[in-house]
C-alpha positions as CSV (number, residue, x, y, z in Angstrom):
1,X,133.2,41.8,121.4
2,X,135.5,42.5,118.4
3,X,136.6,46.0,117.3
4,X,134.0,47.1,114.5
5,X,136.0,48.5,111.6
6,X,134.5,50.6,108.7
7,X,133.5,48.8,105.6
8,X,135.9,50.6,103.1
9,X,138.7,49.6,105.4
10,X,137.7,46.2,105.7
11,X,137.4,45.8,102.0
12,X,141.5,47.6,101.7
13,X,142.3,44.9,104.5
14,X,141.1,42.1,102.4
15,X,142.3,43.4,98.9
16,X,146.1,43.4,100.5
17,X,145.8,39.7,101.4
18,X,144.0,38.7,98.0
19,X,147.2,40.6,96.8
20,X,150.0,39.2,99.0
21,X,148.0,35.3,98.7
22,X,148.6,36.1,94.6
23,X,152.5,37.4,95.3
24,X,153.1,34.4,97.6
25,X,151.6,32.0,95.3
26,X,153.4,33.4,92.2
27,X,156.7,33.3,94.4
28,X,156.3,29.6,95.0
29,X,155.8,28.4,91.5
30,X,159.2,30.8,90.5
31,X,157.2,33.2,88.8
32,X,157.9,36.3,90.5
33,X,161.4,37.1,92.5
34,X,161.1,41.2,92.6
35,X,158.0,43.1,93.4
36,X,157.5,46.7,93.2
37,X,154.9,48.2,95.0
38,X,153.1,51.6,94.5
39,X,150.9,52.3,96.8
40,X,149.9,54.9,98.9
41,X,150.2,54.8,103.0
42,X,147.7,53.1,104.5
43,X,147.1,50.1,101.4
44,X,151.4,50.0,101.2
45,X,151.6,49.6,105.0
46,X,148.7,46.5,104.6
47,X,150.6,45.0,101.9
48,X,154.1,45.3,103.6
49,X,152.3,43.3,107.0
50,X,150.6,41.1,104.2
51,X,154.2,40.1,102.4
52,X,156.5,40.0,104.9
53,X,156.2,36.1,105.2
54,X,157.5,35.7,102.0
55,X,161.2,34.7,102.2
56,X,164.0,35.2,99.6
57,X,161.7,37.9,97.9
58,X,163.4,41.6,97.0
59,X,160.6,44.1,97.5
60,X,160.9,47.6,96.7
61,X,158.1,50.1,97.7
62,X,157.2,53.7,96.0
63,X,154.7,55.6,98.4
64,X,152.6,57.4,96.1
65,X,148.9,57.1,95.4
66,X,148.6,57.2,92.2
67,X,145.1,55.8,91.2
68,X,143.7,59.0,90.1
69,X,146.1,58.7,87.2
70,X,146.2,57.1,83.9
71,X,148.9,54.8,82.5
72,X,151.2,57.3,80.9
73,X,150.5,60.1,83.9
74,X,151.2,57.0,86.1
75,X,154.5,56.4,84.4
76,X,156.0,59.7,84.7
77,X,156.1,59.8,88.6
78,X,158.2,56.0,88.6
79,X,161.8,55.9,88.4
80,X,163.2,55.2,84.7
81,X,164.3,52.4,85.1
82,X,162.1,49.4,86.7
Protein backbone atom coordinates (compact mmCIF):
# COMPACT_ATOMS: atom_id res chain seq x y z
CA UNK A 1 0.00 0.00 0.00
CA UNK A 2 1.30 3.49 -1.06
CA UNK A 3 2.36 6.24 1.49
CA UNK A 4 -0.87 8.51 2.06
CA UNK A 5 0.21 12.07 1.73
CA UNK A 6 -1.94 15.13 3.01
CA UNK A 7 -4.16 16.76 0.44
CA UNK A 8 -2.50 20.36 0.61
CA UNK A 9 0.74 18.59 -0.19
CA UNK A 10 -0.46 16.65 -2.90
CA UNK A 11 -2.07 19.65 -4.49
CA UNK A 12 1.94 21.73 -4.03
CA UNK A 13 3.28 18.38 -5.61
CA UNK A 14 1.16 18.69 -8.57
CA UNK A 15 1.17 22.57 -9.02
CA UNK A 16 5.32 22.19 -9.37
CA UNK A 17 4.85 19.75 -12.24
CA UNK A 18 1.89 21.82 -13.98
CA UNK A 19 4.71 24.50 -13.47
CA UNK A 20 7.95 22.74 -14.66
CA UNK A 21 5.51 20.77 -17.71
CA UNK A 22 4.77 24.89 -18.69
CA UNK A 23 8.81 25.85 -18.17
CA UNK A 24 9.78 22.65 -20.22
CA UNK A 25 7.36 23.31 -22.84
CA UNK A 26 8.13 27.07 -23.14
CA UNK A 27 11.92 25.92 -23.26
CA UNK A 28 11.37 23.70 -26.26
CA UNK A 29 9.58 26.20 -28.48
CA UNK A 30 12.73 28.91 -27.56
CA UNK A 31 10.56 30.90 -25.52
CA UNK A 32 12.16 30.92 -22.25
CA UNK A 33 16.21 30.44 -21.67
CA UNK A 34 16.42 31.95 -17.83
CA UNK A 35 14.03 31.25 -15.13
CA UNK A 36 13.92 32.80 -11.84
CA UNK A 37 12.24 31.22 -9.16
CA UNK A 38 10.78 32.66 -5.87
CA UNK A 39 9.65 30.39 -3.91
CA UNK A 40 9.68 29.36 -0.51
CA UNK A 41 11.30 25.83 0.80
CA UNK A 42 9.26 23.22 0.43
CA UNK A 43 7.35 24.49 -3.29
CA UNK A 44 11.27 25.71 -4.46
CA UNK A 45 12.69 22.29 -3.49
CA UNK A 46 9.44 20.56 -5.63
CA UNK A 47 10.20 22.80 -8.47
CA UNK A 48 13.98 22.36 -8.46
CA UNK A 49 13.28 18.11 -8.62
CA UNK A 50 10.44 19.10 -11.14
CA UNK A 51 13.07 21.19 -13.60
CA UNK A 52 16.11 19.57 -13.31
CA UNK A 53 15.48 17.61 -16.68
CA UNK A 54 15.58 20.52 -18.53
CA UNK A 55 18.94 20.90 -20.21
CA UNK A 56 20.73 24.04 -21.38
CA UNK A 57 18.37 26.11 -19.09
CA UNK A 58 20.05 28.90 -16.50
CA UNK A 59 17.96 28.82 -13.41
CA UNK A 60 18.41 31.09 -10.62
CA UNK A 61 16.42 30.51 -7.27
CA UNK A 62 15.42 33.32 -4.50
CA UNK A 63 14.07 31.37 -1.23
CA UNK A 64 11.64 33.54 0.02
CA UNK A 65 7.88 33.12 0.39
CA UNK A 66 6.51 35.83 -0.62
CA UNK A 67 2.78 35.28 -1.39
CA UNK A 68 1.43 37.22 1.43
CA UNK A 69 2.70 40.25 -0.42
CA UNK A 70 1.55 42.42 -3.09
CA UNK A 71 3.24 43.39 -6.32
CA UNK A 72 5.17 46.37 -5.19
CA UNK A 73 5.91 44.78 -1.50
CA UNK A 74 6.92 41.73 -3.61
CA UNK A 75 9.37 43.85 -5.61
CA UNK A 76 11.23 45.36 -2.90
CA UNK A 77 12.62 42.03 -1.37
CA UNK A 78 14.13 40.90 -5.29
CA UNK A 79 17.43 41.97 -6.38
CA UNK A 80 17.43 45.32 -8.70
CA UNK A 81 18.25 44.04 -11.32
CA UNK A 82 16.39 40.83 -12.93
Amino acid sequence: MGTKVEPGKQETIRFARQVADHVQAAHNEGRCERLLLVAGPPLLGLLRENLKTVPGMKITEIEKKLGQYDALEIRKHLPKRI
